[in-house]
N, C-alpha and C positions, 0 to 999 in steps of 0.2 A: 118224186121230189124234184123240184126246181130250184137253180142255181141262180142267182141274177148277179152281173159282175158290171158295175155302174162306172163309165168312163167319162173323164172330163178332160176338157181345154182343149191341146192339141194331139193328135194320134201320127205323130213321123215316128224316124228313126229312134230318137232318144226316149221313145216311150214303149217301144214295143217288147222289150226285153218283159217289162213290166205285168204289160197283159199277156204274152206268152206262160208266165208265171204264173198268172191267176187263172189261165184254163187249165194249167197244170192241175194246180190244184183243186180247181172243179172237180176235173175230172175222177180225181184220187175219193171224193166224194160219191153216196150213194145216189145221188144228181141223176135222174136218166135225162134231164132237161135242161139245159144254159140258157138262160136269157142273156145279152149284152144291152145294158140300157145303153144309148149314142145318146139323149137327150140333152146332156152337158159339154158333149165333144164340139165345138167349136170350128175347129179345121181339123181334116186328113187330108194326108200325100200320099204317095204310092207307096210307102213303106208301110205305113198304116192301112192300107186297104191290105198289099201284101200281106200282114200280119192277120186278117178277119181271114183270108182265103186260107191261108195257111192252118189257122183255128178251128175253122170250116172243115177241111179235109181231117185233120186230126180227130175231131170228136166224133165225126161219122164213123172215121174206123175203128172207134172203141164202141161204136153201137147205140151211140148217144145223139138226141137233137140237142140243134144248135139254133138259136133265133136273135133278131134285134130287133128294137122296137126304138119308136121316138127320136126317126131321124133327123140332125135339122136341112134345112133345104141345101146346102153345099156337100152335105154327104149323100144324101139324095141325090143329086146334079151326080157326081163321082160314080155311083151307083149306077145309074141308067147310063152311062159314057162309057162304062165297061162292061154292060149288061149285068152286074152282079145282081142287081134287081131283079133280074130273072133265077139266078142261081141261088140266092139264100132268101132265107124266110124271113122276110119283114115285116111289121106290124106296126100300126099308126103310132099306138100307147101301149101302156102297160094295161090297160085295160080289156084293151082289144086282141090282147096277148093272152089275157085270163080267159075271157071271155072263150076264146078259141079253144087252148092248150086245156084249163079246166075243165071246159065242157064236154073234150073227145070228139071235138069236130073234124078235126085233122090228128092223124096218125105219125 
């Protein structure tokens, strides 16, 4: 089963508590999969990237993948500045997330 938890606007401090909350709650779900749609996120700052890293390490260690899809190009820029782009699994669309994750392409 897959989770998708759809974020908008800005991802700093005053918003992290928020999505901290709704990986919680993923998690608490029979979810082996999180998506994070970015498509609507607008700006992140380092509290907000903090807050995916942090997300990132948590879901691993409950034995769960974690992905995002539909970055826009400042979160992307952010991404590659920190190599997180190397570290988590990204995907163009939500398509390309189906396409992948449905199919058993990647594990």
């Amino acid at each position: 089963m897959i989770k998708v938890i759809e974020l908008s606007g800005i991802l700093d401090g005053t918003q992290v508590d928020a999505f901290h909350q709704q990986i919680g709650e993923a998690l608490e779900t029979s979810a082996s999969v999180i998506l994070v749609d970015l498509e609507k996120v607008t700006f992140m700052d380092s509290s907000g990237l903090g807050a995916l890293a942090s997300a990132h390490k948590k879901v691993r260690a409950a034995g769960k993948r974690l992905s995002f899809c539909s970055i826009g190009e400042q979160v992307k820029i952010l991404f590659e500045l920190t190599s997180m782009d190397q570290v988590f699994e990204v995907f163009p669309n939500r398509e390309a997330f189906d396409q992948t994750v449905l199919s058993g392409a990647v594990s």
